[in-house]
N, C-alpha and C positions, 0 to 999 in steps of 0.2 A: 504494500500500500504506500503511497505516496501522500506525503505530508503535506497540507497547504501553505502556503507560505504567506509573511504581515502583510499587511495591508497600506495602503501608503496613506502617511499623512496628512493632502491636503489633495483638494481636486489635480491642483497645477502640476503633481505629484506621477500624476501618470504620462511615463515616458514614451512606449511605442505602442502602437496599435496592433494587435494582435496577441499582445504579451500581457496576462494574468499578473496585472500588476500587483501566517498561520499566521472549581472551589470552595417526737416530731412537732415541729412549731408551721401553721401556714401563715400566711401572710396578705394585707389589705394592702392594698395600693394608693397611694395617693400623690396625686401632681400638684404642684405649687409652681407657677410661672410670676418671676420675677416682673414684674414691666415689660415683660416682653422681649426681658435682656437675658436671660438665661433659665431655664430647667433646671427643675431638681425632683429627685422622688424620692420621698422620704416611707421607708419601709417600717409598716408599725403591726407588733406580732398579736395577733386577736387572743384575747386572753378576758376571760372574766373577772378577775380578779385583780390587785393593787400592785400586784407583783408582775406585774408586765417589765418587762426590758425598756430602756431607755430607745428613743429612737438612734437609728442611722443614717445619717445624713451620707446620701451616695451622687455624687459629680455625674452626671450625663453628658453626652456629646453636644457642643453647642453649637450653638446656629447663628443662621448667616443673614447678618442686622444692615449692612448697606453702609455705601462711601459717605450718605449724611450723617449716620453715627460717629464715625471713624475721622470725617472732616472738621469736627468741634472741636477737637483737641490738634488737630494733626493740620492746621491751616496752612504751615509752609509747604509741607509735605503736599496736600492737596491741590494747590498753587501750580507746584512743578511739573504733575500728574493732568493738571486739565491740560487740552491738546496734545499728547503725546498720543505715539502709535496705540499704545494700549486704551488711551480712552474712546481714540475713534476706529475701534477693531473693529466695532460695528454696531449700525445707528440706526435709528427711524430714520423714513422716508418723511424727509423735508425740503422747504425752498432751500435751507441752510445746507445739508448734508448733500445732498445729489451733487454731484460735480460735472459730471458727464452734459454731452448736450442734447436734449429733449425737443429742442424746435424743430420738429420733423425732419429729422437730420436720419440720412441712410447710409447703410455698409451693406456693401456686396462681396461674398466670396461665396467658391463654388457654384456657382450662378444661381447662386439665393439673395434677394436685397432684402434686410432686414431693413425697421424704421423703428425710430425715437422719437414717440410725442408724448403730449399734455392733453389730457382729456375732465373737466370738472375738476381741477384741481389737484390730478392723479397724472400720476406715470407712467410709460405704457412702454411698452415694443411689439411690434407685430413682426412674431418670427414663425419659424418652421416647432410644429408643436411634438409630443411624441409619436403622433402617427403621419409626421411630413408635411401635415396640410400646415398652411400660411392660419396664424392666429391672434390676438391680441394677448398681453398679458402684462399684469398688474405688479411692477416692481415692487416688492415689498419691505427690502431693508438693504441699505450700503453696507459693504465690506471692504474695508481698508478705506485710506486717502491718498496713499503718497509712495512710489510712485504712481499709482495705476486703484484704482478704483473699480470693485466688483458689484453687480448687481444678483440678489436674491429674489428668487421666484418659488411662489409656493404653488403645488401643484397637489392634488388629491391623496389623502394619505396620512397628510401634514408633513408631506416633504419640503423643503425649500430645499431649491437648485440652482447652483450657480451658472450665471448666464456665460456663454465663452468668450461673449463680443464684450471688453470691459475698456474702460477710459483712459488714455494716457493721460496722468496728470499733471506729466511734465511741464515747460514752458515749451512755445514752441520755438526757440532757438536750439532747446535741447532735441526735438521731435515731436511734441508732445502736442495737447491737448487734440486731442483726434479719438477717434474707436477703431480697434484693433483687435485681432482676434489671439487668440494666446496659442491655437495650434496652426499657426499662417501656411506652415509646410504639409499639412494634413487634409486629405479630401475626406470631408466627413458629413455624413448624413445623419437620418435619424436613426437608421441600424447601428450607427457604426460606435463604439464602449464611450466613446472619448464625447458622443453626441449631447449637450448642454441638461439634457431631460433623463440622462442614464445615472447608474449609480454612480462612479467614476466621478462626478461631479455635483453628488448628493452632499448637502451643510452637515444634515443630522447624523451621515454616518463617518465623512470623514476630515467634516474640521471645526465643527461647532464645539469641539472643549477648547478649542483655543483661542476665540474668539471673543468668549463672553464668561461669567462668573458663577462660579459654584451651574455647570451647566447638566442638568439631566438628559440623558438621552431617550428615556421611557420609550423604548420598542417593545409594541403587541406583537410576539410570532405569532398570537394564533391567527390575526386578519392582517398581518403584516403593513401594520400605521404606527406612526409615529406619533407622541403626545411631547415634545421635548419640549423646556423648562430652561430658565436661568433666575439668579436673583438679580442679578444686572446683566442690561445687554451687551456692556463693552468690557475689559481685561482691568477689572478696579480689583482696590485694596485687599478685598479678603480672597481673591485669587492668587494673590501671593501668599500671603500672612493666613490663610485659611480663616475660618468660622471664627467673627470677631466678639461673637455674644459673654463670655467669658471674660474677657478683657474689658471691654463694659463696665459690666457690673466691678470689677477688680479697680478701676479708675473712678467707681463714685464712692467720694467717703463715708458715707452713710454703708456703704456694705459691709465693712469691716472686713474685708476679707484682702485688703495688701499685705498685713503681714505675713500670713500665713502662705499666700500666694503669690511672693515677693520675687524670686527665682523667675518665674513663670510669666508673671502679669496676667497669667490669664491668656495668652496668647496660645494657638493651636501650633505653632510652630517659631520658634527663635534664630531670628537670620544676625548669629552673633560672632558669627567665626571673624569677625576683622575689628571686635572690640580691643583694643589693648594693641593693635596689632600695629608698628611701623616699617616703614620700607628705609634704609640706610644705604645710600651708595658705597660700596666697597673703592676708593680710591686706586687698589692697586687694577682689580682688573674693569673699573668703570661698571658696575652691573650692581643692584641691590639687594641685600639680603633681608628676610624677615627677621621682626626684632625674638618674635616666639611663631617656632610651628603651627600654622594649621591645624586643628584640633579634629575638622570634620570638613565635610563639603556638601549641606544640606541647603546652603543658598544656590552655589551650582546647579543640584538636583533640581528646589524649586524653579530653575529658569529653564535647566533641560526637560521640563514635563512639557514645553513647547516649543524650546530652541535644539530639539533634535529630533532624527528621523527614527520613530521606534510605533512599535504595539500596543495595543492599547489590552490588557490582556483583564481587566477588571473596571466597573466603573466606580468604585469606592477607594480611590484616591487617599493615600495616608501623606498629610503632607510633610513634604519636603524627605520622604523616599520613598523614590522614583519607582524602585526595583522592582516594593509591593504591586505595582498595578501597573508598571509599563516596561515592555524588555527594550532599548536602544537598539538599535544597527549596531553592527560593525562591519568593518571595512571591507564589505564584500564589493566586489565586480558589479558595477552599472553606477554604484552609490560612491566610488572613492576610485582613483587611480591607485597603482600597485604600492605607491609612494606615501599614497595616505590622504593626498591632496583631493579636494573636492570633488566630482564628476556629476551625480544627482542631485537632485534636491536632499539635502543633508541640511539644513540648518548650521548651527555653530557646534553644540555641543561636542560629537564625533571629533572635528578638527581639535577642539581644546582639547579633549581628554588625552591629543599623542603631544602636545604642546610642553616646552620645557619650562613655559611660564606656568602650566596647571601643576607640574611637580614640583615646583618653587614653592606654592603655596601662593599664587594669585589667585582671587576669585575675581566674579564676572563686576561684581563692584571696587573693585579697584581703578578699572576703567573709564568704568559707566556710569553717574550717577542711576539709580534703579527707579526713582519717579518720572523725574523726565527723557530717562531712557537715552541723553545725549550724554557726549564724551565730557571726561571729568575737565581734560585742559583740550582746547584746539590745535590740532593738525598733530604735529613733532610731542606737543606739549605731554602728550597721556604716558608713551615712550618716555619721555626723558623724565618721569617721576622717578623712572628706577633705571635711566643710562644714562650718564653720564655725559653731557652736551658735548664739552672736549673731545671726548672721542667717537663720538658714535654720529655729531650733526654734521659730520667735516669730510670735507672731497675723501682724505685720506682714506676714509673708510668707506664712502657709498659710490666715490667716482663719479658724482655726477654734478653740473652746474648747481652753484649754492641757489636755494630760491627756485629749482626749476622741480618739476613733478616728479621726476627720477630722484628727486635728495627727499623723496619724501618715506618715511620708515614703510610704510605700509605699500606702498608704490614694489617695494621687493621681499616682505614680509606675510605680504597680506594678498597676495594678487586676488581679482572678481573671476567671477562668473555669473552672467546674468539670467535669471530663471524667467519666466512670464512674458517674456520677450521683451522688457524695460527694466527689469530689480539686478541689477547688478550687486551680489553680495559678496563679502569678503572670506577668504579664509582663516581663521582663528586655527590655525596649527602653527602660526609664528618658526614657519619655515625659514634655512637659509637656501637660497635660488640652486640648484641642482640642474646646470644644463647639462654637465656629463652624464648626469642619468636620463637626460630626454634622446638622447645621442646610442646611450647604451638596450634602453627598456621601452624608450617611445611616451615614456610619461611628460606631462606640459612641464614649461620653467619660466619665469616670469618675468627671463629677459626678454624672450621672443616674444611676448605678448606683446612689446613694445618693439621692438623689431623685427617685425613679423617677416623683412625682406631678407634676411640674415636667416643661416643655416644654425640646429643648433649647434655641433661644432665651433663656429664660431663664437658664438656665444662662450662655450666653456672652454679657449683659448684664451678666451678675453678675462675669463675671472681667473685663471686659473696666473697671466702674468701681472693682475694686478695683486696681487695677494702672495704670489710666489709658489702657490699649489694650490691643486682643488678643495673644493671644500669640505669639509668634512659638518654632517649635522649632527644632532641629537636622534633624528629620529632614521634608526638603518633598519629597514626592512624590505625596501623596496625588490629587493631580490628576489628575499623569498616568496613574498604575495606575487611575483612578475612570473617566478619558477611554477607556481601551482595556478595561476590562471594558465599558464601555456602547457601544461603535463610534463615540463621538463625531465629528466632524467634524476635527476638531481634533487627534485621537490620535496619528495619524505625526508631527508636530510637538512634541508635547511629550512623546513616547517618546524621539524623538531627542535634543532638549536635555536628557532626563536619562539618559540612556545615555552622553553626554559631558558631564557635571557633575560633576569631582573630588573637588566638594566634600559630594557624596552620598553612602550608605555602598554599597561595592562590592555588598553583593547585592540593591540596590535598583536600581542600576546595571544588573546583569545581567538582573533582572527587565523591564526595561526592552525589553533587545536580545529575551529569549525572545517578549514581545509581541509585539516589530514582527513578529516570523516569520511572524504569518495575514495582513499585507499589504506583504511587504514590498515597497519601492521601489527604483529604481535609483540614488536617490539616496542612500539611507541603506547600500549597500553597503561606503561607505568607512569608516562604523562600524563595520560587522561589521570590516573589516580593521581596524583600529586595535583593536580590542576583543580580535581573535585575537594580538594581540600585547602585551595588558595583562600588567602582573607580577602580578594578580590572578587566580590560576584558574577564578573563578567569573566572569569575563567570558569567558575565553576559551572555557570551559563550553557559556554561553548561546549565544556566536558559534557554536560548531558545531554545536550543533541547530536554530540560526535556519536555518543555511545548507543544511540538509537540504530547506530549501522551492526553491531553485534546482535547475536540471538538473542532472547527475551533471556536464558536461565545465567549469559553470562553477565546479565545487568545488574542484577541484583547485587550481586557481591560488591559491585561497584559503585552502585548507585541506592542503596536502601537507605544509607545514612542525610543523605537530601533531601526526607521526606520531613526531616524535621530541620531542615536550615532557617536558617532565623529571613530572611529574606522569600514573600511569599509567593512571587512569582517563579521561583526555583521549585519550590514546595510541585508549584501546579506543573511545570517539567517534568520533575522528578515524575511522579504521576502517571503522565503521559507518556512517560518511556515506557514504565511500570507494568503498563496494561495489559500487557500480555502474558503475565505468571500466573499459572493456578494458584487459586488461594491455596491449596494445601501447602505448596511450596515455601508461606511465608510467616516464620514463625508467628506464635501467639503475643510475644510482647510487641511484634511490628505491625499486627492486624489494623490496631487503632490510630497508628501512624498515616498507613496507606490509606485505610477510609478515607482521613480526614484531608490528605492532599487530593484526593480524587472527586473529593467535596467540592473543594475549590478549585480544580480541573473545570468540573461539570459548570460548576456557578460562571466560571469564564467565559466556555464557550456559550451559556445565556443569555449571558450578558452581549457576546458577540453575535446572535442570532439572525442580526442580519446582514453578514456577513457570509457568504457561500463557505469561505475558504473556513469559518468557525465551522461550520454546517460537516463538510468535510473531515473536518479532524474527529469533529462528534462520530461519524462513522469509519473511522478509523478506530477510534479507542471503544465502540460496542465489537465491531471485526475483530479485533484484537483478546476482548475479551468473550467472543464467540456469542453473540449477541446481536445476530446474525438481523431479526426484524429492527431492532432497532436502530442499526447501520444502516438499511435500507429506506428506513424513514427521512435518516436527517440525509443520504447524498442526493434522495430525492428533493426531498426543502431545501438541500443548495439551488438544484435544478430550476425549482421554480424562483428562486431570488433571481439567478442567474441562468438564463437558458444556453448562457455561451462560456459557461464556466468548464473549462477542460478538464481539470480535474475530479471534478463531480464526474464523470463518463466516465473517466477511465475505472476510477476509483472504484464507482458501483458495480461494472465489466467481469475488477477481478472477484468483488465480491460474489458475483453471480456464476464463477466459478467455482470458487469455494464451496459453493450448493449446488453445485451440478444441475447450471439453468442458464449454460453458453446459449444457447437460442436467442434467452432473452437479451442478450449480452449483445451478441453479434445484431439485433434488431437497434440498440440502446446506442451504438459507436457508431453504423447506419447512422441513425437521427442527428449523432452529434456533427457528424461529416457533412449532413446536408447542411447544416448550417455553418459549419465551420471546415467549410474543405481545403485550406490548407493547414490546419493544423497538425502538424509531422506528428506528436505525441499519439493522435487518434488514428492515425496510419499505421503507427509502429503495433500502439494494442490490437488493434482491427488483422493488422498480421500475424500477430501471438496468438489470437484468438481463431484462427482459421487454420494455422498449424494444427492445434488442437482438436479440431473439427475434418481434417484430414483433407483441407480443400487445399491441395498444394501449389496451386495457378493461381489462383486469389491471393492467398498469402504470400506470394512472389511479387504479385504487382505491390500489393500494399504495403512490403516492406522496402520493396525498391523507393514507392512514393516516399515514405518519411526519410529515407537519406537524400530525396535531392532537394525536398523539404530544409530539410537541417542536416546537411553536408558536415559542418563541425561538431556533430552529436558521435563521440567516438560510438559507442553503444548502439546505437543503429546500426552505421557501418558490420560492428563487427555482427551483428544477430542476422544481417543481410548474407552477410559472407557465409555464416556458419547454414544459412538455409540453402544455401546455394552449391554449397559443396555437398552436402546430404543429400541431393538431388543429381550427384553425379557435375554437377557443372562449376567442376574445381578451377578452371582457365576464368571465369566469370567471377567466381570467387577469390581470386587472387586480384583480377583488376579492381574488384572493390574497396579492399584491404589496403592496394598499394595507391590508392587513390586518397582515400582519407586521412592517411598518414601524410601526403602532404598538407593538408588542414591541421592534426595535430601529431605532429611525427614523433613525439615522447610516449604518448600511451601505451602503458605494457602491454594491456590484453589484445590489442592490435598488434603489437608486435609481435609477440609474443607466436599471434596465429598468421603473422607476413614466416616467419622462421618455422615455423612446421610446413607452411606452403612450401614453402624454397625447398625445403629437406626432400618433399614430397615430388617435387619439378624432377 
């Protein structure tokens, strides 16, 4: 069975079209609500008599009171916070808010004209609806302001959808103030994933928690509608600082409750790691030390719950860690070059975490003032808090005109990449520029950016005589992730040494262990262990999905003790790997372990319900646990979320072998082909699955289909080969072989069977 894979975070998020973008005394109850500033329940035991117990006074979770609470006291703060990104994430439709132009202004692409009017006072577009036809429809809320401004449409269901045609709201010296579409290079209809009225491009399910506060997403699977909820519509204060009802009450004197809850305030989370804390320049080598270690890095978290590309695996959010409810990326292929450096939409997080400023002990406020979300000094200024002007503002060291773009720190530290077809965003891995590895591995370097007429060679000629040798960074991996994207020869070996190299950043580390998973060895098993017992979650992360490639009885050994990791998203991994042991297998004192991760497994994927790919996993872990109708239920509810979800096909196919009901199987990859006929994956099954059925002409075409489908799928290739030689047509089977090996000429198992051909020649 094949595992679904996350989900991306944000419409803008999906890359290519056709690509699938993966918990005795009784008692009276009584509630007492303060003003409306906090809960409490006070437990009082029924007793007839004089000798009752005193009560218990027991703390409840608190709630989420609003930025007018929070702005009486906090006036500067609030000050700095109106008009930043976060206040105008997203807003009523107003004269004020709308940016975009409404005066019957048109865009055409694909040879569709859409139009932008004002009708009664309301906002309108007449575009293509979900069944193609030309329609009116009633903008309902702005998304973002700056650069580029989105519009929301609510459509039946209580969906709102992001519309694709959104505002530049540049100047128009820069380009700007115009309508533009965000996928320019994409012919897209109303079939097509990427179409404005699809999921792909749904608020509710893939960017409405980062937009607005304390936000619910309330999905009904059984009528598949949405009821979603915030307490505010835009990115205010208790979206950081969580539920401020607690705090409240701790700030009026009358409660009596600061001393006791002095530590705390009352506060759902403490963004305190940079109290006491100072930066001192080291004179000898210009760079500044912390005055006291980093203690934690729970303000980081709270900004990566939206400044990073990850999973949403829960929606009860413990704030300010992360791990509970959301798994991060790591530097996989489409999302990171092999170097680490940006490629997908990634956000910041990923880049900081390999950054030699996050292992310094900088946090995200050190930079950034955190209300108005702008730099703490301008341009040079943020840098030279902790470098040194003398050495670090001066030709000596940047080579470039004083005063000109190139002397500018971030100009070679920070190079863009622009998402949405206008956001030009910076990378936060506070790289040194590496053109000899653009030279060697094909990764970007940020001199070319700027010299784009210039080879990189040149480039890394040019640093290498102004400095006297290349450069050397902090961050060296780019080999090994370059070696295991291409199947090198070499990969298993320099996966391993950087999967145990401390002195690498842990999610380069883990990135490492996720690789070994498509070959791993028995050697490299002692890393998984070692890794499933790092104080870094994102190792122990990778260890147990590496581990999901071993049989179910060798997992346990390995992985039982993760049912009880203090991180709860692990818990639901661990789990999920799990699924497949006979309960007899697992001792009695682990019995209540494993329930209870599989509690929170199940509660995940409900939470994710509608989501195919949750849908999928759901029948994966009944499959697994031989739970055979109930697997059948949820790949079909993927199906109907998504009728174009690949894996839902395949998925249910093998299921339907497992029960000896290939008919229905072969009828099921049928369906899926008609509507998705090139999908190599449902050619390749559709092949397996007629092997099976002894139809040996069919399954020849359809295996040949998914290799010219996906030509770099070693795996096809060689299951093409291996059907082809069983067939007596060994000469056709060797031209296959030695075909694909030009695509990836490292893979063993191709090789492996190019070297028995030759023997056999």
């Amino acid at each position: 069975m094949k595992s679904a894979g996350e989900r991306n975070p944000a419409p803008e998020s999906v890359a290519n079209k056709g690509v699938k973008r993966t918990y005795g005394w009784l008692f009276a109850l009584c509630v007492v609500v303060l003003a409306g500033l906090g809960t409490w329940f006070y437990l009082f035991p029924l007793a007839a008599d004089s000798t009752a117990m005193p009560a218990k006074q027991v703390k409840i979770e608190p709630a989420f009171v609003g930025r007018a609470a929070c702005a009486a006291c906090h006036a500067e703060q609030d000050k700095l916070w109106q008009g930043s990104h976060h206040d105008l994430a997203m807003q009523e439709v107003t004269e004020q808010t709308v940016i975009g132009d409404f005066k019957d202004a048109k865009f055409s692409k694909d040879g569709l004209t859409s139009r932008f009017f004002r009708q009664n006072g309301r906002f309108l577009v007449n575009t293509d609806s979900p069944d193609g036809k030309l329609a009116d429809f009633e903008i309902k809320y702005v998304f973002g302001v700056t650069p580029l401004q989105q519009y929301l449409i609510e459509l039946p269901g209580g969906k709102l959808q992001a519309l694709s045609i959104a505002w530049d709201s540049r100047s128009k010296d820069q380009g700007g103030q115009r309508w533009f579409h965000l996928y320019p290079n994409e012919k897209i209809d109303h079939t097509d994933e990427l179409h404005w009225t699809r999921r792909s491009q749904n608020w509710n399910f893939m960017c409405a928690e980062c937009h607005s506060t304390h936000l619910q997403k309330n999905y009904d699977a059984s009528n598949r509608t949405y009821r979603s909820t915030w307490s505010e519509i835009d990115v205010s204060c208790e979206a950081c600082h969580g539920p401020g009802s607690n705090h409240v009450t701790w700030a009026k004197p009358e409660s009596g409750s600061k001393a006791a809850d002095d530590q705390t305030k009352g506060l759902a989370v403490l963004l305190n790691e940079r109290r006491g804390a100072a930066w001192s320049i080291d004179s000898q080598t210009g760079n500044a030390r912390r005055n006291i270690p980093r203690s934690g890095d729970t303000e980081i978290q709270v900004c990566a719950r939206c400044h990073s590309r990850r999973a949403q695996l829960l929606g009860d959010y413990h704030d300010g860690r992360l791990m509970d409810s959301h798994l991060p990326s790591l530097l996989t292929q489409t999302l990171y070059h092999a170097d680490g450096q940006i490629d997908g939409e990634v956000y910041e997080y990923g880049s900081f975490l390999q950054s030699k400023m996050y292992q310094a002990g900088v946090t995200c406020g050190d930079c950034h003032e955190q209300h108005s979300l702008k730099l703490r000094v301008a341009d040079n200024g943020t840098c030279l808090q902790c470098h040194a002007a003398a050495k670090y503002e001066d030709a000596k060291h940047h080579f470039h005109t004083e005063g000109s773009a190139g002397a500018k720190c971030i100009a070679c530290h920070m190079p863009t990449k622009t998402y949405m077809g206008v956001d030009a965003r910076r990378d936060h891995g506070f790289r040194i520029p590496r053109p000899d590895l653009s030279e060697k591995l094909g990764t970007p370097n940020t001199c070319n950016a700027c010299h784009a007429d210039k080879p990189a060679q040149w480039a890394a000629d040019t640093v290498k005589r102004w400095y006297g040798h290349q450069p050397k960074a902090y961050q060296n991996y780019a080999e090994a992730l370059h070696a295991a994207r291409t199947a090198s020869a070499d990969a298993t070996a320099q996966l391993s040494a950087l999967a145990q190299d401390k002195s690498q950043p842990a999610i380069a580390r883990a990135t490492a262990i996720s690789e070994m998973a498509a070959g791993l060895t028995p050697e490299q098993l002692p890393i998984l262990t070692q890794a499933l017992r790092d104080a870094d979650p994102l190792l122990r992360r990778a260890a147990l999905q590496a581990m999901e490639q071993l049989p179910p009885e060798q997992r346990w050994p390995l992985a039982h003790d993760a049912l009880r990791d203090p991180v709860r998203s692990l818990r639901v991994l661990a789990a999920a790997a799990l699924a497949g042991l006979a309960p007899a297998t697992i001792s009695a004192s682990e019995q209540a372990n494993y329930a209870a991760a599989s509690r929170d497994y199940l509660t995940s994927l409900d939470w994710n319900a509608d989501d195919p790919a949750a849908q999928v996993n759901r029948g994966n872990f009944h499959t697994a646990r031989k739970e055979f109708e109930s697997a059948e239920q949820a790949y079909r509810e993927a199906l109907q979320i998504d009728p174009d979800f690949v894996m839902a096909y395949i998925n249910l196919a093998d299921l339907f072998r497992l029960i000896h009901r290939d008919n229905e199987g072969l009828s099921l990859l049928q369906q899926g082909l008609s509507r998705l006929p090139d999908a190599a994956d449902l050619h390749h099954s559709l092949g397996l699955l007629q092997v099976r059925l002894k139809n040996t002409e069919e399954a020849l075409k359809s295996l040949e289909r998914a290799v010219k489908l996906a030509p770099n799928q070693p795996r096809f290739s060689y299951v093409y080969a291996m059907a082809l030689s069983s067939v007596g047509k060994g000469r056709d089977a060797r031209d296959v072989v030695r075909s694909a090996l030009t695509a990836t000429p490292h893979d063993p198992a191709l090789n492996a069977l190019n070297a028995q051909f030759t023997q056999e020649e």
